[in-house]
C-alpha positions in Angstrom: 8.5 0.6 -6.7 6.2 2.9 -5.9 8.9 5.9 -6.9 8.9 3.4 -10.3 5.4 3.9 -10.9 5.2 8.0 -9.9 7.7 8.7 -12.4 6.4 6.7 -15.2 3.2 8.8 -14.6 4.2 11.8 -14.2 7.1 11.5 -17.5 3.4 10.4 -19.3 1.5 12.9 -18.0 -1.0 11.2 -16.0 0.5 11.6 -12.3 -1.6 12.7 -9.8 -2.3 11.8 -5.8 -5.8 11.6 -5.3 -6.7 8.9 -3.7 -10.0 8.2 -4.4 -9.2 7.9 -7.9 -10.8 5.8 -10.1 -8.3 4.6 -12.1 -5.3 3.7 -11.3 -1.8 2.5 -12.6 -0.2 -0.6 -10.3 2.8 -3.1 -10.4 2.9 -6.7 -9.6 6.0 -8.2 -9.2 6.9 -11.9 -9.4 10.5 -13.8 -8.7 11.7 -15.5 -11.5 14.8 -16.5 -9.8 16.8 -16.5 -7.0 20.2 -17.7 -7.6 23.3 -17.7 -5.5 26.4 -16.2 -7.3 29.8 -18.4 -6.9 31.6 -15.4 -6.1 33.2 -14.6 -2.4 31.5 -12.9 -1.2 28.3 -14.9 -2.1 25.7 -12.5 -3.3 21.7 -13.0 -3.6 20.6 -12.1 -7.6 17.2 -12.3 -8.7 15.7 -11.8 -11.7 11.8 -10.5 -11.0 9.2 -9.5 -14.1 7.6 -6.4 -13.0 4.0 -6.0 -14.9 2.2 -2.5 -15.1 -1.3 -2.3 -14.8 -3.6 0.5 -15.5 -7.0 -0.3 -14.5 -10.3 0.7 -12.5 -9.4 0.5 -9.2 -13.7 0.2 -8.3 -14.6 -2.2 -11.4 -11.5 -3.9 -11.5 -10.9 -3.9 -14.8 -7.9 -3.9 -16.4 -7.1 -1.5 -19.4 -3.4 -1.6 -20.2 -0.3 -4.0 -19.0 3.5 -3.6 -19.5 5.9 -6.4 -18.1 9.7 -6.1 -18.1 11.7 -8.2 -16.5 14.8 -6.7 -14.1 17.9 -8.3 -12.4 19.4 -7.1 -9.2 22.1 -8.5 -6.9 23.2 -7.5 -3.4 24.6 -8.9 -0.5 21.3 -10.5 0.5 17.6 -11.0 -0.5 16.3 -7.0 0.1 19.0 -5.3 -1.5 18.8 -7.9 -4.8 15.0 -7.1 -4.9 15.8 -3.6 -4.7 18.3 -3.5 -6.9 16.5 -4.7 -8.9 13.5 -2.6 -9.1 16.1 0.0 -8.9 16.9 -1.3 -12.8 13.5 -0.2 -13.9 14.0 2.4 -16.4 11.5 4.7 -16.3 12.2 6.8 -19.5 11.8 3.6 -22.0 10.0 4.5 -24.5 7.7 1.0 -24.0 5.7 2.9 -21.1 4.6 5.7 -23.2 2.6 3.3 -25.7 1.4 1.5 -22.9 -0.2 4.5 -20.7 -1.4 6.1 -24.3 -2.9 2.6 -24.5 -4.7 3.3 -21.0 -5.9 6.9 -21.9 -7.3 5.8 -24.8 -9.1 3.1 -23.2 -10.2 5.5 -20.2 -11.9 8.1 -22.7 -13.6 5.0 -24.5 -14.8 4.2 -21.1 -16.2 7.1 -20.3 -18.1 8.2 -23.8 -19.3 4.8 -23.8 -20.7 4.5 -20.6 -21.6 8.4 -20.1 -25.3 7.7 -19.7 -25.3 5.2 -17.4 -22.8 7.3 -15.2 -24.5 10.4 -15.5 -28.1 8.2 -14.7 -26.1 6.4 -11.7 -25.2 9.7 -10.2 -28.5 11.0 -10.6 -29.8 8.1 -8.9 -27.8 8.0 -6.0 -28.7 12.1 -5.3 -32.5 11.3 -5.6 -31.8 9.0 -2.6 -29.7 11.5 -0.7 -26.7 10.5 -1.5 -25.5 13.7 -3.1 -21.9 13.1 -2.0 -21.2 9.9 -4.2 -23.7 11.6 -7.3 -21.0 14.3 -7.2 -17.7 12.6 -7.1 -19.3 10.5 -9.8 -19.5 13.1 -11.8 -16.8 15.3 -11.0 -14.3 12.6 -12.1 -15.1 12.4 -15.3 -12.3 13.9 -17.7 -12.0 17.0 -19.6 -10.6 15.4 -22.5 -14.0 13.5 -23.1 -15.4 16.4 -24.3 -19.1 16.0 -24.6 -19.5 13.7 -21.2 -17.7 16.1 -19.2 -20.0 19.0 -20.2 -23.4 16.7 -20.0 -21.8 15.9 -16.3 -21.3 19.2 -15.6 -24.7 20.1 -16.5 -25.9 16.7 -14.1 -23.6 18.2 -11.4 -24.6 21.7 -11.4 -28.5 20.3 -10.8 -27.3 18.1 -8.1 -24.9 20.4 -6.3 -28.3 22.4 -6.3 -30.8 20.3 -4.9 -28.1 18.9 -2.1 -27.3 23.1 -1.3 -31.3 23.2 -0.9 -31.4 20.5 1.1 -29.1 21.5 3.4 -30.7 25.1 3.3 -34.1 23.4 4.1 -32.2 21.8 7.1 -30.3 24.4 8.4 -33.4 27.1 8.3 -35.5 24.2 10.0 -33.0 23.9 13.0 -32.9 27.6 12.9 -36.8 28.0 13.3 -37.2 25.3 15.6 -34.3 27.2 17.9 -36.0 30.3 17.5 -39.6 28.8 18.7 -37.9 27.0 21.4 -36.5 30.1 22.7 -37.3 33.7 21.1 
C-alpha cells in the first residue's frame, strides 16, 4: 500500500520523503467482504474500499479523499489482501483530480493563514525556540508566492537572531575558558 500511495504521488507530482512533513497523503483500508470461493482449491477473496486522504498530518485536517474499492483472491487471507491492493491502479485518472483537489486546498491554507504562521513562528524564536520558528517557515511552498517570500523575509531575521545567539554563546564559553586559563 504504501508503494500505492508513492506512486500516486510521485505520477502527481507531489512525492517526497521528508518526514516531518506537514502534509501528508494516507490510505485507510476497510474489508467489505471476505468470501470463500466454491472452487477446489478453496481460495480467500475480499473485496476492501481503499480511501485516500490528503491532510495535515499536525492539525489533522483533512483536505482531499479518494475511495475505490479493489478485489483480490489468493490462497489465503494475506495474499487476497494483497492482491488486492495489488489491483490499485495507480495511473487512473480519478487520483489526479483528487491530489489537484489537495494542492489547491494546501495553497488556500497557506495564503489564508500566512499571518498567523509567520506571527507563530516569530513567537516561538522570541522564546528561543528558533528551531521550530524555522521549520515553520521553511515549509511553506513556493507556489504560494507572496507567503513564501514574507516567510523568507521572517526566516532570514530569525536564522539571524538564533546565529547571534549562538555567537553570543559560543564567545562567552570562549572568554570564560580564556579567564579560566590564559
Amino acid at each position: 500500500l504504501e508503494n500505492k500511495l508513492n506512486q500516486i504521488a510521485t505520477a502527481n507530482g507531489v512525492g517526497g520523503n521528508d518526514p516531518m512533513a506537514r502534509f501528508i497523503l494516507t490510505a485507510h483500508v476497510t474489508v467489505l467482504s471476505k468470501d470463500i470461493t466454491p472452487s477446489a482449491p478453496p481460495m480467500q477473496q475480499y473485496t476492501l474500499e481503499v480511501t485516500l486522504y490528503i491532510g495535515d498530518g499536525i492539525d489533522g485536517t483533512k483536505f482531499s479523499a479518494h475511495s475505490a474499492v479493489v478485489k483480490g483472491v489468493g490462497t489465503n487471507e494475506s495474499k487476497a489482501y494483497i492482491g488486492a491492493l495489488k489491483s490499485i491502479k495507480t495511473n487512473d485518472p480519478q487520483y489526479q483530480s483528487f491530489i489537484e483537489k489537495g494542492k489547491a486546498k494546501i495553497v488556500a491554507y497557506y495564503n489564508g493563514r500566512c499571518g498567523s504562521i509567520i506571527k507563530e513562528a516569530q513567537t516561538a524564536a522570541s522564546q528561543g525556540q528558533y528551531e521550530e520558528a524555522i521549520n515553520s517557515l521553511s515549509n511553506v511552498p513556493q507556489v504560494c508566492s507572496s507567503c513564501y517570500m514574507s516567510s523568507m523575509d521572517a526566516l532570514a531575521t530569525i536564522y539571524k537572531a538564533q546565529i547571534d545567539k549562538e555567537g553570543k554563546a559560543n564567545l562567552l564559553q570562549a572568554k570564560n575558558a580564556w579567564n579560566s586559563s590564559p
